[in-house]
RODO-2510 file (C-alpha; in nm, 4 decimals, decimal comma):
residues 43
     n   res          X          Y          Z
     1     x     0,0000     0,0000     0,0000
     2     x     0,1027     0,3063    -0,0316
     3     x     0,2203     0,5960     0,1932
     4     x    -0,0272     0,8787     0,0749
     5     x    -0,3058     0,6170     0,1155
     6     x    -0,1350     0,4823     0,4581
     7     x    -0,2044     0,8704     0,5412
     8     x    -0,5346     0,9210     0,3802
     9     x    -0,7087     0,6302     0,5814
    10     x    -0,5407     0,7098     0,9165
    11     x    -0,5929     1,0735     0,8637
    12     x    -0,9718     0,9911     0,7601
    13     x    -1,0246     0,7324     1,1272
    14     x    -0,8823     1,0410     1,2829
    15     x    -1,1716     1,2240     1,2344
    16     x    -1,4495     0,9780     1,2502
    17     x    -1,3434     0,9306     1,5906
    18     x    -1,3581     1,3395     1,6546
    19     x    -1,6732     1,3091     1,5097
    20     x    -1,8299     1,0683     1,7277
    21     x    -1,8691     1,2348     2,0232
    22     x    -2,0687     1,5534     1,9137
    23     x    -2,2943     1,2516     1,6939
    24     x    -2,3548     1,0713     2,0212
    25     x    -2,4097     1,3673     2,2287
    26     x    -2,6656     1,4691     1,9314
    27     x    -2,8316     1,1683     1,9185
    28     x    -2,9182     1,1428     2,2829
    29     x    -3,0348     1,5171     2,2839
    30     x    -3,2441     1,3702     2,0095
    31     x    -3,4135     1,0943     2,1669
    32     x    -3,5001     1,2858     2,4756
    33     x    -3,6230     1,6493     2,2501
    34     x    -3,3362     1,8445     2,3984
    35     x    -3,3214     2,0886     2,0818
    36     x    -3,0806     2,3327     2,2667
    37     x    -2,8560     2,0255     2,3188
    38     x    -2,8829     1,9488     2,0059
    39     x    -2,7838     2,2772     1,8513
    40     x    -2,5037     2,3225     2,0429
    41     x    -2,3728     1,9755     1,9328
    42     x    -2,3720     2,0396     1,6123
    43     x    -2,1176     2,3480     1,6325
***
């Protein structure tokens, strides 16, 4: 494989796990109607 693509993939699992909080945090705002929550999540 090579090195830019080595880079590419970590780089992109980098920020998928970044992402996931704010998602999760979203999500549970979600479920309970928390649209303040929910805003503030998504910033």
């Amino acid at each position: 494989m090579h090195t830019k693509t080595m880079e590419g993939l970590a780089g992109a699992s980098m920020n998928m796990k970044l992402l996931n909080t704010p998602f999760r945090v979203y999500k549970d705002a979600e479920r309970r109607g928390d649209t303040a929550v929910m805003e503030r999540a998504t910033y």
